[in-house]
N, C-alpha and C positions, 0 to 999 in steps of 0.2 A: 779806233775807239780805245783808250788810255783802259786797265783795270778798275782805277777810280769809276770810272764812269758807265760801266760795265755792272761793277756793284750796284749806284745810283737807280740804273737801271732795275734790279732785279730786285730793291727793298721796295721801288713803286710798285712793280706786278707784286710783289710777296702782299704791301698792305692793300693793295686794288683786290685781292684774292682773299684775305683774310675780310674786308668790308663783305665783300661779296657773301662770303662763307655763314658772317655775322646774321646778313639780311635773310639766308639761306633758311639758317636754322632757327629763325622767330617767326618765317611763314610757317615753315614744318608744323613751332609748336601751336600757329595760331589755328593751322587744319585739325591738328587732332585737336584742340578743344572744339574744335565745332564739330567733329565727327562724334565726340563725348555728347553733345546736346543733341546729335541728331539719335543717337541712339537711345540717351533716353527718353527725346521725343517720342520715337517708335515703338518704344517698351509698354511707354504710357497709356498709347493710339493703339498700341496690340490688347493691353490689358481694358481699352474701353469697349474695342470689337468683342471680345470674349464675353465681356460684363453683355454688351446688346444681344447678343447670338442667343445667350443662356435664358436671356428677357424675354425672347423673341419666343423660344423654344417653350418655356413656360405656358406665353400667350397663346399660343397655338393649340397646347393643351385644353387650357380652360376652353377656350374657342369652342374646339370639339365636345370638350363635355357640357356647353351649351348646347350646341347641335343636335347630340343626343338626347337630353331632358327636351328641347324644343318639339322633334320626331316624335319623343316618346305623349308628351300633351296633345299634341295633336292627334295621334292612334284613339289616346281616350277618348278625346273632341267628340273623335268619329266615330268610335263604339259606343259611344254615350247618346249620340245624333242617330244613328241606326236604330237603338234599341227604345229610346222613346218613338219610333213611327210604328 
């Protein structure tokens, strides 16, 4: 194998390498934009779990303070139903 053809050789692996390299680095940037959207998907989906939890934690409240007021109607019901017999 002559020099000539030795080089020949090694500008095809150099641009075979450099392609490669090209293709390389536009998945790279295609992954992080998608890790970009997945993150602020999650950001979003984290910030609507917090928004429900807090809802949720509210409702639970009032819940109970129906329960009580409910209990408590009822006591009278029944003090009321005692003391007219």
């Amino acid at each position: 194998m002559t020099t000539d053809e030795r080089i020949d050789r090694l500008v095809e692996r150099h641009e075979a390498l450099a392609q490669s390299v090209e293709l390389l680095a536009a998945s790279v940037h295609e992954q992080g934009l998608n890790i970009e959207k997945l993150l602020i998907t999650s950001s979003e989906q984290g910030q609507s779990i917090a928004m429900l939890l807090a809802s949720s934690a509210k409702t639970d409240a009032r819940i109970e303070a129906l329960v009580s007021i409910a209990e408590s109607h009822s006591r009278r019901l029944s003090d009321l139903e005692g003391g007219a017999r």
